[in-house]
C-alpha positions as a LaTeX table, in Angstrom:
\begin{tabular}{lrrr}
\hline
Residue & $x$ (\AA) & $y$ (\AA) & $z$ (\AA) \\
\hline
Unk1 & $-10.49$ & $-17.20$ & 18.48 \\
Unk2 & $-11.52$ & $-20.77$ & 17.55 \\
Unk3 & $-8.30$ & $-22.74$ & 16.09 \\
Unk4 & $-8.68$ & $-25.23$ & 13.46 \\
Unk5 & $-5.87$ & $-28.17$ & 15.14 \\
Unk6 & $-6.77$ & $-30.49$ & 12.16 \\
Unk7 & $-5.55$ & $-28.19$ & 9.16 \\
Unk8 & $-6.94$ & $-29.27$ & 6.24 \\
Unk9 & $-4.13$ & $-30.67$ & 3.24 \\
Unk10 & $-4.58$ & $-30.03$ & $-0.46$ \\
Unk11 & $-2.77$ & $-31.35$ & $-3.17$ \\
Unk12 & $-4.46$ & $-30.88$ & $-6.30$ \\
Unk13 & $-4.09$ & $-28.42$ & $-8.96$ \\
Unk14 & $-7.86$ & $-28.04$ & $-10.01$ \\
Unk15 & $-8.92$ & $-27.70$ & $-6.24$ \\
Unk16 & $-11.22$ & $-24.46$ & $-5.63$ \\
Unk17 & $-9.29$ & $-22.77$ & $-2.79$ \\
Unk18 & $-5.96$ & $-23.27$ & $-5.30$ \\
Unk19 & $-7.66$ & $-21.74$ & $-8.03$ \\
Unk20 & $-8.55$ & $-18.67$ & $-5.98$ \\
Unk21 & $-5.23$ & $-18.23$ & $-4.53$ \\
Unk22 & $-4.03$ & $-18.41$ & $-7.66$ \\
Unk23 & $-5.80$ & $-15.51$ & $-9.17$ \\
Unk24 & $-4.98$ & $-13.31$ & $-6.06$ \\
Unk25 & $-1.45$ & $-14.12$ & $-6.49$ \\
Unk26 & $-1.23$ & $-13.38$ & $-10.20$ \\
Unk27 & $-4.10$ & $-11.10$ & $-11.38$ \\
Unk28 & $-3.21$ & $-7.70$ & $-9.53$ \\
Unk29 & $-6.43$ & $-6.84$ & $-9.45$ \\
Unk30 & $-8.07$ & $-9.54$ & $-8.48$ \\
Unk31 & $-9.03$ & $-8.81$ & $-4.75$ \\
Unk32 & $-11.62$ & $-6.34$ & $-6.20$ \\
Unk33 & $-13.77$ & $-9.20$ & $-7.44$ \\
Unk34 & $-12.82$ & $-11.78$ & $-4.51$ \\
Unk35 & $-12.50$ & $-8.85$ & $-2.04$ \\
Unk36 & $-9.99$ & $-10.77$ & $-0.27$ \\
Unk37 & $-6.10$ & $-10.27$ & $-0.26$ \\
Unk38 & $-3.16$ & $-12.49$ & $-0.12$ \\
Unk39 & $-0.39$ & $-11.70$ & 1.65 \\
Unk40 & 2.70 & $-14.07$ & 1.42 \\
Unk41 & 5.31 & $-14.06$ & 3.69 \\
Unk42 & 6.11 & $-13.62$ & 7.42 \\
Unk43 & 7.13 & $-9.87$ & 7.05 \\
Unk44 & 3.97 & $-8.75$ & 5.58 \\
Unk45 & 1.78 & $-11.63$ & 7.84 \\
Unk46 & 3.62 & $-10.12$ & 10.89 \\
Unk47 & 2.97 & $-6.60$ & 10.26 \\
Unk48 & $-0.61$ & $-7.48$ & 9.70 \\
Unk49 & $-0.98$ & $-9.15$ & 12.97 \\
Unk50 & 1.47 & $-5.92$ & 14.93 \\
Unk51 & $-1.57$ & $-3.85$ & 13.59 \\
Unk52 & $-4.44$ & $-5.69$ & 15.02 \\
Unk53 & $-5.60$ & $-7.36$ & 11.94 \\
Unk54 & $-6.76$ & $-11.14$ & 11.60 \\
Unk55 & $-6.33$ & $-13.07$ & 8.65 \\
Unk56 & $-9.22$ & $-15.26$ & 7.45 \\
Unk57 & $-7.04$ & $-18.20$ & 6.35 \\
Unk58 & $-3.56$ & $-19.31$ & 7.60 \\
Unk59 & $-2.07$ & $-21.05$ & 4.35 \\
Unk60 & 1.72 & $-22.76$ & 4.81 \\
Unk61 & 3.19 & $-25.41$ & 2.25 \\
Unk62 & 3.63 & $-28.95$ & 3.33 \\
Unk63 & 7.26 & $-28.87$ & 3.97 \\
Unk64 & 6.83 & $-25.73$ & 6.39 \\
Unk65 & 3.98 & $-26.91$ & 8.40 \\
Unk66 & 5.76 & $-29.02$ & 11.10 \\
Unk67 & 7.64 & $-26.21$ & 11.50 \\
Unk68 & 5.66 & $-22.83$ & 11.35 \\
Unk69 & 5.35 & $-21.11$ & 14.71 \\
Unk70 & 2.07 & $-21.82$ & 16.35 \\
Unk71 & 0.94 & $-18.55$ & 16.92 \\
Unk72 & 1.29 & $-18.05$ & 12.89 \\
Unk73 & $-1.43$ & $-20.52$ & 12.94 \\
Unk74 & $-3.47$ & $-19.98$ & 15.51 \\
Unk75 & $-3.98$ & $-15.99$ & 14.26 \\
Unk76 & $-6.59$ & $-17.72$ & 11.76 \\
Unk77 & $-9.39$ & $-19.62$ & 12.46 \\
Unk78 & $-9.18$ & $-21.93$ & 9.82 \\
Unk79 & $-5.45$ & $-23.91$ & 8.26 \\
Unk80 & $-4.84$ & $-24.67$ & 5.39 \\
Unk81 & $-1.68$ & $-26.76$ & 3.80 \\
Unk82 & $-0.66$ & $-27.26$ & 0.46 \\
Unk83 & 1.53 & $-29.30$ & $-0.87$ \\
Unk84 & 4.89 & $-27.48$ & $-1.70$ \\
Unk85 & 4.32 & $-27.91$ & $-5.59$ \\
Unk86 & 1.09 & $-26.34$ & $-5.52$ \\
Unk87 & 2.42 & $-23.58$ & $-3.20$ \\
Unk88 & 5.65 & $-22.93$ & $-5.57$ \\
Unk89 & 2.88 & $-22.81$ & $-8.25$ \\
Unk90 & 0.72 & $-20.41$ & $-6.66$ \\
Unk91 & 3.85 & $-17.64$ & $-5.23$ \\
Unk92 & 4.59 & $-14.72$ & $-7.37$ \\
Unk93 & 7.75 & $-14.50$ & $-5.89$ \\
Unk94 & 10.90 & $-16.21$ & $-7.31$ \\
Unk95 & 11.59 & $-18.22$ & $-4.19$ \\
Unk96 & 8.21 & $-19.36$ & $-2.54$ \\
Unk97 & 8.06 & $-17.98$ & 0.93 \\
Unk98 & 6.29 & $-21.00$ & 2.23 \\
Unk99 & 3.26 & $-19.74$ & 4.31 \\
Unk100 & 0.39 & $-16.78$ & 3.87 \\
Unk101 & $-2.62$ & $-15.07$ & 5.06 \\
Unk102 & $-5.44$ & $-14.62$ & 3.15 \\
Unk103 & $-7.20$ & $-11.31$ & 4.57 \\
Unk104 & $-10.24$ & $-9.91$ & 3.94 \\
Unk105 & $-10.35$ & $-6.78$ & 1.94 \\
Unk106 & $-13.11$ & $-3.83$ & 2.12 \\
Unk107 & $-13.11$ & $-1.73$ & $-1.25$ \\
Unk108 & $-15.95$ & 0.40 & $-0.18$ \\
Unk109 & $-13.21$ & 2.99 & 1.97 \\
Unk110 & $-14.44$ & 6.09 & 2.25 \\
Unk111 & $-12.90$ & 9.51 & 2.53 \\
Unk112 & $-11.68$ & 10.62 & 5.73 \\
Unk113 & $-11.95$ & 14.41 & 5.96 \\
Unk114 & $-9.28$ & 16.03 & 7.81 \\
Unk115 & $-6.76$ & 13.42 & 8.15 \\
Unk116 & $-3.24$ & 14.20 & 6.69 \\
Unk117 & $-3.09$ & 12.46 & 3.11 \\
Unk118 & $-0.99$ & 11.58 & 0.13 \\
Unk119 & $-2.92$ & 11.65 & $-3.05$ \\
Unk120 & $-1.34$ & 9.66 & $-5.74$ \\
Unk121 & $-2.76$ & 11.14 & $-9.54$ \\
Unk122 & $-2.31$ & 8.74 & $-12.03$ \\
Unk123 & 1.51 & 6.99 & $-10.53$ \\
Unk124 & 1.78 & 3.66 & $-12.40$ \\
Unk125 & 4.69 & 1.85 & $-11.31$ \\
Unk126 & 4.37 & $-0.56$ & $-8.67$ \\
Unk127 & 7.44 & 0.21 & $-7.21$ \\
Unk128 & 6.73 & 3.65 & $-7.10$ \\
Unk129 & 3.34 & 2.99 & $-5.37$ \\
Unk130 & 4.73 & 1.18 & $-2.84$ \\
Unk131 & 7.64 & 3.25 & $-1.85$ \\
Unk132 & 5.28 & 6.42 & $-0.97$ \\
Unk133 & 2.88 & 4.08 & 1.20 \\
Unk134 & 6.16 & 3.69 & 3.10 \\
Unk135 & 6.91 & 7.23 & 3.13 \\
Unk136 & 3.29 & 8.49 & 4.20 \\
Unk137 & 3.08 & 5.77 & 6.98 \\
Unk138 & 6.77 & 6.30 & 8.23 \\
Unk139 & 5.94 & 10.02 & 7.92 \\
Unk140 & 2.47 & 10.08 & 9.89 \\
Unk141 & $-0.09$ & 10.53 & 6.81 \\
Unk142 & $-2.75$ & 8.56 & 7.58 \\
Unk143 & $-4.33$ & 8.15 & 4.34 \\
Unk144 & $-3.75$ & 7.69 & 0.98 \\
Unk145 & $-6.23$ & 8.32 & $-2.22$ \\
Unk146 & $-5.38$ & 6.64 & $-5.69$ \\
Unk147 & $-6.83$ & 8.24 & $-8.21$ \\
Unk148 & $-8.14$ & 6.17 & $-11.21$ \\
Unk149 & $-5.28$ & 5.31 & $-13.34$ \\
Unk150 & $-2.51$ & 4.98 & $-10.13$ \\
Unk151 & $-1.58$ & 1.09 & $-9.94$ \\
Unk152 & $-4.05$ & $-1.02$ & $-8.09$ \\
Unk153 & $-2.25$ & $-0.64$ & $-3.95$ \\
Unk154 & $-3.38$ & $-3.83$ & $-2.68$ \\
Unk155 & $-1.53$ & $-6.24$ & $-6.01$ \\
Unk156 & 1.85 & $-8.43$ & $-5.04$ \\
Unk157 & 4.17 & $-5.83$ & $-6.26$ \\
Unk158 & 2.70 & $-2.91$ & $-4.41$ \\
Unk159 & 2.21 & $-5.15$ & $-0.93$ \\
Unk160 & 5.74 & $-6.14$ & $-1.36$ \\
Unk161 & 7.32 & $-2.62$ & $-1.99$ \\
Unk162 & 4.94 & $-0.97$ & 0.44 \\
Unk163 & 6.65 & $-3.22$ & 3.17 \\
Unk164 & 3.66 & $-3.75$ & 5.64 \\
Unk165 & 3.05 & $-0.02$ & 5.65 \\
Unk166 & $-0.39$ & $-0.74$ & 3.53 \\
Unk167 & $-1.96$ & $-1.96$ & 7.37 \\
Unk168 & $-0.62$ & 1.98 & 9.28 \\
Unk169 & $-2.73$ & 3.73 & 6.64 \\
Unk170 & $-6.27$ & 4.27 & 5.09 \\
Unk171 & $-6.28$ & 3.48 & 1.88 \\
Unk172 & $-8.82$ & 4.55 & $-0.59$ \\
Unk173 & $-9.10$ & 3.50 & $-4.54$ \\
Unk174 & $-10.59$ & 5.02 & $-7.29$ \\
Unk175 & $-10.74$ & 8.26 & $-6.28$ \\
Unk176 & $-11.88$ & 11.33 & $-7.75$ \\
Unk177 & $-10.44$ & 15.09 & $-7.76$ \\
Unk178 & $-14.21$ & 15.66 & $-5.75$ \\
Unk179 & $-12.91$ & 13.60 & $-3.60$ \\
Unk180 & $-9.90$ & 15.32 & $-3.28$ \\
Unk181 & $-11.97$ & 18.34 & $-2.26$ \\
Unk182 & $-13.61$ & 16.52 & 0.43 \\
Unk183 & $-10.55$ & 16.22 & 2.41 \\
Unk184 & $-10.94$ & 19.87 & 3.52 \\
Unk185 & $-7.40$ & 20.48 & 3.65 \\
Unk186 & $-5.07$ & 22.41 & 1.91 \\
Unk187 & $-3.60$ & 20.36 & $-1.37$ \\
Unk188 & 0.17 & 20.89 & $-1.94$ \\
Unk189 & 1.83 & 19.72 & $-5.35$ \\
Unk190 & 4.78 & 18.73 & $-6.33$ \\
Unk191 & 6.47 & 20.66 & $-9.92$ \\
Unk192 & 9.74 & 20.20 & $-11.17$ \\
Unk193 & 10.78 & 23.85 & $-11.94$ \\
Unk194 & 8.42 & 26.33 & $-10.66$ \\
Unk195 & 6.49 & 26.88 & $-7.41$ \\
Unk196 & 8.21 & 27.90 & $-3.78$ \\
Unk197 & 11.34 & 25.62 & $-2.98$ \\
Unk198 & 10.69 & 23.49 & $-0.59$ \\
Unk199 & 13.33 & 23.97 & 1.86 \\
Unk200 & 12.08 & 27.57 & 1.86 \\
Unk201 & 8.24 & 26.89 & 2.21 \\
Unk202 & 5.88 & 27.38 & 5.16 \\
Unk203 & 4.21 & 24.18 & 4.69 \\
Unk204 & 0.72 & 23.48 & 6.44 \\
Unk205 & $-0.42$ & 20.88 & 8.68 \\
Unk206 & $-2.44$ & 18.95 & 8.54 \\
Unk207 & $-2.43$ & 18.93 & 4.59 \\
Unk208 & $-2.79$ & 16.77 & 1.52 \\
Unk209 & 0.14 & 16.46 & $-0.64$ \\
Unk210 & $-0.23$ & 14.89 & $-4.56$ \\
Unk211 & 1.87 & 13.42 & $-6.11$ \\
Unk212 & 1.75 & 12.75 & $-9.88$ \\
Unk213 & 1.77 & 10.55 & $-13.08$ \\
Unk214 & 5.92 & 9.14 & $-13.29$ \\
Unk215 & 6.26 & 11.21 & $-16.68$ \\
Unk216 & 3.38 & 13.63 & $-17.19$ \\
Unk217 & 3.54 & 15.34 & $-13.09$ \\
Unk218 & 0.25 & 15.85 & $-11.36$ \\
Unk219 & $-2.39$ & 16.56 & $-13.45$ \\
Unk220 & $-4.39$ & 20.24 & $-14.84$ \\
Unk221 & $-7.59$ & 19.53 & $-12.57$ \\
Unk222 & $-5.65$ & 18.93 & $-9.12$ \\
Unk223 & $-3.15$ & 21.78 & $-10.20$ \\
Unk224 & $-6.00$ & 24.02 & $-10.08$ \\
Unk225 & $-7.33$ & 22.93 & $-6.86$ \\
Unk226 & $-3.90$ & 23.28 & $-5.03$ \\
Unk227 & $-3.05$ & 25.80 & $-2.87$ \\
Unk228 & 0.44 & 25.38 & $-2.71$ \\
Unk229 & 3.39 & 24.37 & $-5.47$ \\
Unk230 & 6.08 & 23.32 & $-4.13$ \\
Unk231 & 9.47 & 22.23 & $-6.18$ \\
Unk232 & 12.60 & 20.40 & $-5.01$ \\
Unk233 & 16.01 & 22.39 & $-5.43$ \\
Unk234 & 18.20 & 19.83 & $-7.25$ \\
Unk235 & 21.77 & 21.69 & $-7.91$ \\
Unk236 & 23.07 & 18.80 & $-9.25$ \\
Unk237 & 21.14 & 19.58 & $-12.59$ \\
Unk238 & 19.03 & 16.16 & $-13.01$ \\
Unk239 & 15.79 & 17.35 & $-14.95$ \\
Unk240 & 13.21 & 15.29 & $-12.28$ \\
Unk241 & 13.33 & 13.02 & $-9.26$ \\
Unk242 & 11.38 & 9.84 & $-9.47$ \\
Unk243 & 8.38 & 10.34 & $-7.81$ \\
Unk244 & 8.85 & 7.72 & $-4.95$ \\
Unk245 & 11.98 & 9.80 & $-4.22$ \\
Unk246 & 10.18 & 12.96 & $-4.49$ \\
Unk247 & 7.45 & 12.06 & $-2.04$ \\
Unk248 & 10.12 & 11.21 & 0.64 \\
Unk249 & 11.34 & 14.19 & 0.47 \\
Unk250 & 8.21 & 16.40 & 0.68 \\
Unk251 & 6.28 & 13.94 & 2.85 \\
Unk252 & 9.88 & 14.23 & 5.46 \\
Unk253 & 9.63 & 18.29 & 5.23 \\
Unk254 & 5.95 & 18.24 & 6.27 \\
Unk255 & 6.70 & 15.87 & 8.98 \\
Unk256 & 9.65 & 18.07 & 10.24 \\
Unk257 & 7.19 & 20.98 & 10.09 \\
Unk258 & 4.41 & 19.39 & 12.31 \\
Unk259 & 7.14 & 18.58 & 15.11 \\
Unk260 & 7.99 & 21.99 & 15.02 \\
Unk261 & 4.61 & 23.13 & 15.36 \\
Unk262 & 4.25 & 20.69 & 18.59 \\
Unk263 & 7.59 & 21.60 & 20.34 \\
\hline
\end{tabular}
């Protein structure tokens, strides 16, 4: 990979490059239009680079530079510094983590038939988002379909909470109950009070498990495609799990099920 040794150093506000890092910083949807995302900090840049990915721009502020590790900056073929201002401008975090990769980003993912998947109907908090794309990666889905409506996965909030699991997984946006169909797998949903329990369910594998909107559940059209309803036994009497905690729990039992079924 060629290695730009001459970075180049930018220091005004009204600069192009700013004004596009900018907008992928604070608009969480803007790497749809720019198809590009920005990933600040060296726990999501690292994870990135663990999974085989190269970033198209190394960005670090000023301050930083001298001392950023040189294969932070030789990952990219092309450096770029900005002064620390400009980079404390830029950050949508509340203490600037000082250096970046700007990656490319595909938004025409398709489908992947047959691959274990989480389908997300509708979930709307960041936070929430996130947290699953930990669970399905840490639990071996290797895809993930956001139907229209489900936070955008690739904003700030949703890279940060998702932890680097974002770069395990297949991630696909925008996508429809047909596309739910395509899968070919069986679809298990989650319900608060009815359905089999899950600690008493045969659960299949490989599968597709949805997960739904943080107040209304999943919704009427993938509740009649599913094959399986599955609800969590909570004794302590809480009316509903959050959803993020929900899907650790049902995305853990189907992982427990498919070791079984290999030992």
């Amino acid at each position: 990979m060629t290695f730009a040794a001459q970075p180049m150093h930018i220091k005004a506000r009204d600069n192009a490059f700013v004004k596009s890092l900018r907008r992928l910083s604070q608009d969480s949807t803007a790497y749809r239009k720019q198809a590009q995302v920005w990933l600040e900090g060296d726990h999501l840049c690292r994870a990135a680079l663990a999974r085989g990915l190269s970033p198209q721009l190394a960005v670090f502020s000023e301050s930083f530079w001298p001392l950023a590790p040189k294969e932070w900056a030789q990952a990219a073929p092309k450096v770029i510094v900005l002064a620390d201002a400009l980079f404390a401008e830029i950050s949508s975090l509340e203490s600037p983590a000082h250096m970046g990769y700007v990656m490319a980003w595909d938004g025409a993912a398709a489908v992947r038939p047959g691959v274990s998947t989480v389908v997300l109907d509708r979930v709307q908090d960041a936070g929430n988002v996130g947290s699953i794309l930990r669970s399905a990666s840490a639990f071996g889905f290797g895809q993930v379909l956001a139907l229209k409506g489900t936070a955008a996965l690739w904003s700030q909030k949703v890279l940060r909470a998702g932890m680097g699991a974002h770069f395990g997984l297949h991630l696909v946006e925008s996508a429809s109950e047909a596309d739910v169909q395509a899968l070919q797998l069986p679809l298990v949903v989650t319900s608060s009070h009815q359905g089999t329990l899950i600690h008493e369910a045969d659960l299949p594998w490989p599968c597709a498990w949805a997960m739904g909107h943080e107040g209304q559940g999943v919704g009427e059209a993938l509740m009649q495609q599913a094959q399986h309803r599955i609800s969590i036994a909570q004794p302590g009497g809480e009316e509903s799990l959050n959803v993020g905690a929900a899907a650790a729990i049902c995305l853990h039992a189907s992982s427990v099920s498919m070791l079984r079924r290999q030992g």
